[in-house]
N, C-alpha and C positions, 0 to 999 in steps of 0.2 A: 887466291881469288878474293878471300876477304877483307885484305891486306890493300885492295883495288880502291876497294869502296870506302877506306876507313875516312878519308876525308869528306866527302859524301855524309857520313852519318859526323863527324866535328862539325861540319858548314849546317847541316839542320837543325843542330840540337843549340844551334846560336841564335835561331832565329823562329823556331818552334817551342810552342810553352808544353805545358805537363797534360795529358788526357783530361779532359772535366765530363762527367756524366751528366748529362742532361737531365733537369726535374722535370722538364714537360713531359721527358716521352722517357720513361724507363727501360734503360737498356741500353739505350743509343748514347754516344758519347763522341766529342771532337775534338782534337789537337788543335790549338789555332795558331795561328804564323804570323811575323811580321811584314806586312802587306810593304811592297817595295813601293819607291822613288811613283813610276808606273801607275802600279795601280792609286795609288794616294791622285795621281793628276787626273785619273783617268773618273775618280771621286768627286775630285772636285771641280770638272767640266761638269761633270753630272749636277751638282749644286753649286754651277754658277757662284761661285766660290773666286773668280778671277776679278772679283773687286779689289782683291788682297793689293794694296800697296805694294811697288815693285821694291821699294824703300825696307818693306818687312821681310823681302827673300834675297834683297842684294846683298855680297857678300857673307853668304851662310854656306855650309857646308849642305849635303843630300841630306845628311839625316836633320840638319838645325830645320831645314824647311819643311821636310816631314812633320815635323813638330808642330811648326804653326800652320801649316796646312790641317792635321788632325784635330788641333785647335779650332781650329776657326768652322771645318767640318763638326765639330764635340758642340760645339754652341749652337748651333744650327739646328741640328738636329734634338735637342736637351729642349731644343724650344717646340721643333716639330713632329717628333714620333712620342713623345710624352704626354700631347696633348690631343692626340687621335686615339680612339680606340677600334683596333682593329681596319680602320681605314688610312691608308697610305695616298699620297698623292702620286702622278706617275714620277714628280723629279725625286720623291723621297728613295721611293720603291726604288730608285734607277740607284739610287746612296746605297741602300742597307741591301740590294742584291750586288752590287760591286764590292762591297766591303768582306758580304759572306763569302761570295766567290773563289776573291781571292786573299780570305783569311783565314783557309781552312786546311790546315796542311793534311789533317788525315779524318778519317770519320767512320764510322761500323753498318749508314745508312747503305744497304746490298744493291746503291745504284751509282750509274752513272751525275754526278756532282757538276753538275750546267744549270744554266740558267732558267731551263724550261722545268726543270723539277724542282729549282727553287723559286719560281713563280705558282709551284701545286703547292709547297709549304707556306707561302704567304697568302696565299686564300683558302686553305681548306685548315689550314694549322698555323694561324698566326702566332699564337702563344711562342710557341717552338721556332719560329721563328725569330723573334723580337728576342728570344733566351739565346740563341745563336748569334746573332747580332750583337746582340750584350758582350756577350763571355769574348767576341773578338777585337770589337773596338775596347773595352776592359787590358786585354795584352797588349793592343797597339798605344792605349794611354799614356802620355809622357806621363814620368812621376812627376808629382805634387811637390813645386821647389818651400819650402821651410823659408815662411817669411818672418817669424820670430826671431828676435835678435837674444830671447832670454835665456839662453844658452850658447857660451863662444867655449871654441877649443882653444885650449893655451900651448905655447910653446912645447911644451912637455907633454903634451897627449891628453891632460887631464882636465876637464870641466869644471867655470865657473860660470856663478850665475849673476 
């Protein structure tokens, strides 16, 4: 029977990061996930985000467009939930409960994980929310490409400067 599942547990543990214990609220902790193709669109109808040049997603792979879709979503919001406190607008709210939604592969909160108890987290406990939000667009992050040229690898493995 275990034997069933073992791919099951290889396909999440690719696309799922490490436990992080929440500071807001001690005790409680979340797995967060790589939010698919899907939900990323489903994102960025939410924030009107389909300005995007068809030019920036024409021949790109799922994942290359995930990127500048989370991109161009990462700006947006750097511009709009950093500069509200504790008030969300309904298109923001519609971003950062899509994102929680569906970037949370596991979690220790003893409920049902919908959108109506995470609309009680974002007004009765924003903090913990905005922490939740954080810690998933944080795993969904493209890494930061290294635009300094002041280090090349040589032929040989070894570093000059």
């Amino acid at each position: 029977m275990m034997e069933n599942n073992k791919w099951r547990e290889i396909a999440l543990s690719r696309i799922s990061g490490q436990k992080i214990e929440l500071k807001k609220a001690e005790g409680l902790w979340i797995v967060p996930r790589k939010l698919t193709l899907e939900a990323m669109e489903m994102v960025t109808k939410n924030s009107h985000i389909d300005e995007i040049p068809e030019s920036e997603l024409e021949g790109k792979t799922d994942e290359e467009k995930k990127i500048v879709i989370q991109t161009k979503i990462q700006e947006r919001l750097d511009n709009n939930v950093k500069t509200r406190t504790k008030i969300l607008d309904d298109e923001t709210r519609s971003i950062v409960k899509a994102v929680v939604l569906g970037g949370v592969a596991e979690h220790n909160f003893e409920v049902e994980w919908n959108a109506n108890f995470f609309d009680d987290i974002i007004n009765s406990f924003f903090e913990l929310a905005m922490e939740i939000f954080t810690e998933v667009m944080n795993f969904n992050r493209p890494l930061e490409k290294v635009t300094s040229e002041k280090f090349e690898m040589s032929q040989n493995g070894s570093s000059k400067e």
